[in-house]
C-alpha positions in Angstrom: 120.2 -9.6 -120.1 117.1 -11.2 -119.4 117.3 -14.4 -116.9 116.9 -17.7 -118.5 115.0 -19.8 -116.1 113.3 -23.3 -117.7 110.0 -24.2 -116.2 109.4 -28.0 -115.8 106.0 -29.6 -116.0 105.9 -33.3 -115.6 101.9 -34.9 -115.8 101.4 -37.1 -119.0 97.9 -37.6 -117.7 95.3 -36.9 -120.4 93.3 -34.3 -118.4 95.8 -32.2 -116.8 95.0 -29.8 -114.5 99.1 -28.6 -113.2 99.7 -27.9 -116.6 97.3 -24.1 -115.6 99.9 -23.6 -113.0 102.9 -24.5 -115.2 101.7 -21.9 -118.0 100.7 -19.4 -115.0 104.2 -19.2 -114.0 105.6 -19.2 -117.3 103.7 -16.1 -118.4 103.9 -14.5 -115.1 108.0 -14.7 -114.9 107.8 -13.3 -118.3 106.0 -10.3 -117.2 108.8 -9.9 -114.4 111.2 -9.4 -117.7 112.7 -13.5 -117.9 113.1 -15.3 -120.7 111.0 -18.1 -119.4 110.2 -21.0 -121.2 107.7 -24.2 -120.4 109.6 -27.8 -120.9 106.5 -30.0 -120.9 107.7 -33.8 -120.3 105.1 -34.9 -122.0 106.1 -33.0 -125.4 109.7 -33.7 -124.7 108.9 -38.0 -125.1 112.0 -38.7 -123.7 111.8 -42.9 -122.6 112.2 -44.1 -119.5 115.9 -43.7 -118.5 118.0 -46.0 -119.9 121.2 -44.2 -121.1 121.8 -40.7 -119.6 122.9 -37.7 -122.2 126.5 -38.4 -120.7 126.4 -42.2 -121.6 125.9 -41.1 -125.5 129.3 -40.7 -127.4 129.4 -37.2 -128.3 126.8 -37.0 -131.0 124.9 -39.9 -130.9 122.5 -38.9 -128.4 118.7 -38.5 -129.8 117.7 -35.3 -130.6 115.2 -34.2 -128.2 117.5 -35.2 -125.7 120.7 -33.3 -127.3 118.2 -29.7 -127.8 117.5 -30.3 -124.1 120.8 -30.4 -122.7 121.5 -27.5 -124.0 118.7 -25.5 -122.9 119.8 -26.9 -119.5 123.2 -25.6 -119.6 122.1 -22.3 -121.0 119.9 -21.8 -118.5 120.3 -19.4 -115.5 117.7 -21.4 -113.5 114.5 -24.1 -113.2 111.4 -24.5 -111.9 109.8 -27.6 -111.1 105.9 -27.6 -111.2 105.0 -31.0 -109.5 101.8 -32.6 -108.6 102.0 -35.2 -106.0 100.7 -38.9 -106.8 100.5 -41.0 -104.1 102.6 -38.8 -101.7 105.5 -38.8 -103.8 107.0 -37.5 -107.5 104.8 -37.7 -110.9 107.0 -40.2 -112.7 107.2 -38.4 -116.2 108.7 -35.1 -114.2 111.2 -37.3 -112.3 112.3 -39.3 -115.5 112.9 -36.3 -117.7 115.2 -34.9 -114.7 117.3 -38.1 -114.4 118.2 -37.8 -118.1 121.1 -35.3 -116.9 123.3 -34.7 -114.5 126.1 -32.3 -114.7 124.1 -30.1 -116.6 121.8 -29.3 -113.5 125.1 -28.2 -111.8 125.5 -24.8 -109.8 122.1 -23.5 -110.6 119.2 -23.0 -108.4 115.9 -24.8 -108.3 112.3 -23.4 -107.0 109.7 -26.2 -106.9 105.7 -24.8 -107.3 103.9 -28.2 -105.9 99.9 -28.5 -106.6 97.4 -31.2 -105.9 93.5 -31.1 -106.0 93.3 -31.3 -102.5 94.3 -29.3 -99.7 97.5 -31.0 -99.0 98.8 -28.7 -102.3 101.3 -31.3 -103.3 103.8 -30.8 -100.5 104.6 -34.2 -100.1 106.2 -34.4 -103.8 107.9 -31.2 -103.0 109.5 -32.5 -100.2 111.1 -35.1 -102.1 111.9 -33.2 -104.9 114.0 -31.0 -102.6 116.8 -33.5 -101.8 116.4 -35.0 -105.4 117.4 -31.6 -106.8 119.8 -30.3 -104.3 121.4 -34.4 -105.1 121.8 -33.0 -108.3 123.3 -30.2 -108.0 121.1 -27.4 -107.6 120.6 -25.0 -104.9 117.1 -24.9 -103.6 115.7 -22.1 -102.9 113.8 -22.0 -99.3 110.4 -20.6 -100.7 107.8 -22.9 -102.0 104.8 -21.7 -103.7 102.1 -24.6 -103.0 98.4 -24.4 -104.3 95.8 -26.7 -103.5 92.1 -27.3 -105.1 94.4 -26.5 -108.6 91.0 -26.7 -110.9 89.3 -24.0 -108.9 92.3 -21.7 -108.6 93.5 -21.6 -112.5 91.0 -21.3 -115.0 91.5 -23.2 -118.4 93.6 -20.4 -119.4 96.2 -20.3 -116.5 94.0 -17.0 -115.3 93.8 -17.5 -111.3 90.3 -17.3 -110.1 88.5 -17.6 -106.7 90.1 -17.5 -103.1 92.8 -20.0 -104.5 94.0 -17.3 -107.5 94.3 -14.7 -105.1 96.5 -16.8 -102.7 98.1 -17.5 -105.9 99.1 -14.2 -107.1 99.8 -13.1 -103.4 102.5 -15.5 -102.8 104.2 -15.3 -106.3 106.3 -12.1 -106.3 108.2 -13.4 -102.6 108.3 -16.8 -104.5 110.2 -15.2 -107.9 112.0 -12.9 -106.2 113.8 -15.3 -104.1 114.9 -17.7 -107.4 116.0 -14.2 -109.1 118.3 -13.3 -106.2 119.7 -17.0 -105.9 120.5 -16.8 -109.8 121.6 -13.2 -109.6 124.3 -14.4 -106.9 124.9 -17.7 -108.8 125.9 -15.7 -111.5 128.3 -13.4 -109.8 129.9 -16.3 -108.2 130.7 -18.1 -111.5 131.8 -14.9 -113.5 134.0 -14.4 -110.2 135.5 -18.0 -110.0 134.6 -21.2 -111.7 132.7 -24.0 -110.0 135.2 -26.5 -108.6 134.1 -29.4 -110.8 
């Protein structure tokens, strides 16, 4: 069975350049034989928090947020792509997260950070490290991190230049450390359920 791991993307700016990196690592986990799948805050349109899916009686919730709950608990593990404004989270990414809680639980997380400067959005990732492990994921201790994002990733998520290579050089370590965290999540919960 082929690992179910959600790839978040969170920019709602109107001339994205993370969205390359998102799509990269999307078609690139695919290749390593997981049912990956993009979850594009932007095409979600969830509002900013007000009610989270547990606040909603059972049924009520809206529908976008409903389908996406139940990606999240189907899934064997996330992504987050983030780019880094102002030294911290992209709000849309951050929003779209705090929509759930429970559902997050005993799964890991990998964050891939960009910026279009050298600092490669590290900042953001370093927050988005104790956000996630808050939540209940386990966060897995490799980061993939790519600065100058429009000259690494061509307009079709192809990695070009010194950047791409970097790129595609640091990716295998990268997945192969989320796929052994949700290989031995799994074992654990098929062995003994989570304690709440």
């Amino acid at each position: 069975m082929a690992d179910r791991i959600l790839v978040f993307y969170g920019s709602y700016r109107s001339d994205r350049q993370g969205i390359r990196l998102a799509r990269y690592l999307v078609r690139a986990l695919q290749e390593r034989g997981a049912a990956a799948e993009l979850i594009d805050a932007k095409q979600v349109g969830l509002p900013i928090l007000d009610r989270m899916y547990k606040e909603y009686p059972e049924g009520e919730a809206p529908g976008n947020l409903e389908q996406l709950a139940v990606k999240i608990r189907e899934a064997d593990g996330f992504l987050f792509v983030t780019g880094e404004y102002n030294w911290g989270m992209q709000p849309g990414l951050k929003n779209l997260t705090d929509h759930f809680l429970e559902e997050w639980y005993w799964r890991p997380a990998a964050i891939a950070s960009y910026s279009a400067g050298r600092f490669s959005g590290v900042r953001a990732a370093n927050a988005w490290h104790g956000t996630l492990s808050e939540m209940g994921m386990v966060v897995i201790s490799s980061a993939l991190a790519v600065g100058g994002i429009g000259q690494a990733l061509d307009a079709d998520a192809n990695p070009v230049g010194d950047g791409g290579a970097a790129l595609n050089r640091a990716f295998p370590r990268f997945a192969d450390d989320l796929v052994w965290w949700i290989e031995a999540a799994r074992n654990q919960r098929a062995r003994m359920p989570p304690p709440y």
